[in-house]
N, C-alpha and C positions, 0 to 999 in steps of 0.2 A: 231452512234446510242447511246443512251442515256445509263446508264448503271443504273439497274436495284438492287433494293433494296433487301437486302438478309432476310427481313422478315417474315413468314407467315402468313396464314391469321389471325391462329390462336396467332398471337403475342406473338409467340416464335423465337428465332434466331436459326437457321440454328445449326448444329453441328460443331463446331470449326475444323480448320482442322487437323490433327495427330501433323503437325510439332506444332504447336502452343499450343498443349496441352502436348506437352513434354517441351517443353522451359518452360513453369509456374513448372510443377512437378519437373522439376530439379533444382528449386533454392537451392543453398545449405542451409544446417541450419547452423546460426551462432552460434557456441562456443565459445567466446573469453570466458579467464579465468578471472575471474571478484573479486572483492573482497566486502564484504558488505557493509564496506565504500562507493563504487562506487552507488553500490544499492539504497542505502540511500538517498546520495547525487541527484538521478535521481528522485526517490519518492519526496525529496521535494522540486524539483522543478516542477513537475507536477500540484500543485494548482494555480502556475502563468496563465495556459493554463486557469483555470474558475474563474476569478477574482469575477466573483457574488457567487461563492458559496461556503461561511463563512463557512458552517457548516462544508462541506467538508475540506477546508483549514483546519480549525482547529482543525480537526477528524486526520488527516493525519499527521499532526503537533505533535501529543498527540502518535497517535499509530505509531510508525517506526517498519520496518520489522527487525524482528530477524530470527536469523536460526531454523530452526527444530530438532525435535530431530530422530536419524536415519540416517544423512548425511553424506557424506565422503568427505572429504577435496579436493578442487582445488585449484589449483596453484595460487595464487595470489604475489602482490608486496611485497616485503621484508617490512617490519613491518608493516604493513597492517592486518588485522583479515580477511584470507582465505575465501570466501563463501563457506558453503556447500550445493553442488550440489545434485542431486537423492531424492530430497524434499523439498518440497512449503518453502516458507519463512512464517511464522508465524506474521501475525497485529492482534494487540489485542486490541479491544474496547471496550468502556466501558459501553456500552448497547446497546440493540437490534435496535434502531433507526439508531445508527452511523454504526451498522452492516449493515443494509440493507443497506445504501446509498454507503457506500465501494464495498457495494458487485454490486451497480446498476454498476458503474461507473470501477469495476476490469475490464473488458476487454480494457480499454481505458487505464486505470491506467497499467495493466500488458505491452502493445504495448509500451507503451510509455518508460517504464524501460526496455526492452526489445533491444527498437530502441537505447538507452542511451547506453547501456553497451554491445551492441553488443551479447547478447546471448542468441536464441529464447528456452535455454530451462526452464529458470525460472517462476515458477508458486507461487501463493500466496493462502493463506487461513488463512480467516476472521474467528478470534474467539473471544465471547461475553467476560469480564475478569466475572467470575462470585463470587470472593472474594472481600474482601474487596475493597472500589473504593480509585480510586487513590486522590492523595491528588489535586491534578487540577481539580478534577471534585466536590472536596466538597462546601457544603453551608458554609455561614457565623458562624451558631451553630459550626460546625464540623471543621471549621478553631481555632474557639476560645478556643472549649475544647480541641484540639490538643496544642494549644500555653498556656492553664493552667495546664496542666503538665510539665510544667517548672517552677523550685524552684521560679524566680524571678516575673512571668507573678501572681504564684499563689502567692504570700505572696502581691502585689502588689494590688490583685483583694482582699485578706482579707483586705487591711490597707484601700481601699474605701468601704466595704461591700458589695460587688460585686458577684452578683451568676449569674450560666447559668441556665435559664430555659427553 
């Protein structure tokens, strides 16, 4: 006799049975003790995974995870910088666009560093930098007036007559 599909009609599956929904609930959580070098190193290699998406690449590239503040030291490799555990790691970007798409893409981004470094309890948190912007995300103006405050750029930029406007 043919063996019968465990369907309803209502295109719901059947309730799993006891033994099979303890085997998933007792996967253990992995802890390995991990150091932020490791973290780092896992982050960015994660932009290979979307080779189409620059921005992200390069969002990822710019903000690396730092530790937070409030954290307590885990055991890491002998001169290594410890991760601190009991709190998100801290990516700071440089405006609200590059926040959203960090943040679209964190659950893929957090599994993926996660599967790396062997330890499912790291979590992340996306914040905008809201001071001044870093020197890689400046325009052209803000590159040059940052390089005319130097004695040689600025005596160089008087002997041509040279002004920023």
């Amino acid at each position: 006799m043919p063996r019968r599909s465990r369907l309803s009609i209502h295109g719901h599956a059947p309730e799993a049975a006891p033994a099979a929904q303890a085997s998933v609930q007792a996967a253990p959580k992995r802890n390995k003790a991990v150091t932020l070098e490791a973290v780092i190193a896992a982050w960015n290699k994660f932009p290979e995974l979307h080779p189409t998406e620059k921005i992200l690449e390069n969002t990822m590239r710019e903000a690396q995870p730092t530790a937070g503040a409030g954290a307590t030291p885990v055991a890491g490799e002998q001169g290594a910088t410890p991760l601190l555990a009991s709190a998100p790691l801290t990516v700071k970007v440089e405006n609200d666009m590059q926040a959203e798409l960090v943040r679209r893409f964190m659950p893929e981004i957090t599994q993926h560093v996660r599967d790396a470094v062997e330890n499912d309890s790291l979590t992340f948190q996306v914040e905008v930098n809201h001071g001044p912007a870093s020197p890689s995300t400046w325009n052209e103006r803000e590159v040059l007036a940052h390089m005319a405050e130097k004695p040689e750029i600025k005596a160089f930029m008087t002997e041509l007559k040279l002004n920023l406007v």
